[in-house]
N, C-alpha and C positions, 0 to 999 in steps of 0.2 A: 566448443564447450561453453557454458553458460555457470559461471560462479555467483552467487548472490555476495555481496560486496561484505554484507555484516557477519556472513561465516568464513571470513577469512582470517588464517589466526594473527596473532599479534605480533607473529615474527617471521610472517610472510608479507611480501609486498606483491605489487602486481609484475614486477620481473619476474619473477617464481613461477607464474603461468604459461601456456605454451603463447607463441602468437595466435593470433586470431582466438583467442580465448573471450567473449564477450561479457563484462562486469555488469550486472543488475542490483535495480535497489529496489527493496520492494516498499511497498506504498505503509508506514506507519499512523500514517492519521485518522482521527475518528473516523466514524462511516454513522449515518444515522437511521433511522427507525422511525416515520412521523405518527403511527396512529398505532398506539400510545407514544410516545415521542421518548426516543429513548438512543442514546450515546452508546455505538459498538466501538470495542476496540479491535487490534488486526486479532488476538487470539480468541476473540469468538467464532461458533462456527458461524454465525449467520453474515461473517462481516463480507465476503465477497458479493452476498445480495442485497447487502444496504447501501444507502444513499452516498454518495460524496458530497464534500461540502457544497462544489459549483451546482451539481445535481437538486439539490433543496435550493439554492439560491435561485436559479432556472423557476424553476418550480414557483417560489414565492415572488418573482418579481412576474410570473406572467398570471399570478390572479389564482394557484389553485390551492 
């Protein structure tokens, strides 16, 4: 079983889960957009096809 971490309620701990239960966190950081250059957050939809940070850093330190 696969719980994401931030929907666990406030009066549950991780004992409460079976063993082997695996905890995830899902990724909250911007995501970006260069042309037009534009800042997604996670509840857009477009955020799973835009950029992460290292992705544009990649990107700008090799010239493109």
């Amino acid at each position: 079983m696969k719980i994401d971490i931030s929907t666990i309620p406030e009066n549950k701990t991780f004992d409460d889960y079976p063993k082997g239960t695996t905890f995830v966190h899902k990724e909250h950081s911007p995501r970006y957009i260069l042309e037009p250059f534009e800042i997604i957050s996670p509840k857009d939809p477009r955020y799973e096809t835009a950029l992460t940070r290292g992705q544009v850093e990649k990107l700008i330190s090799n010239g493109k």
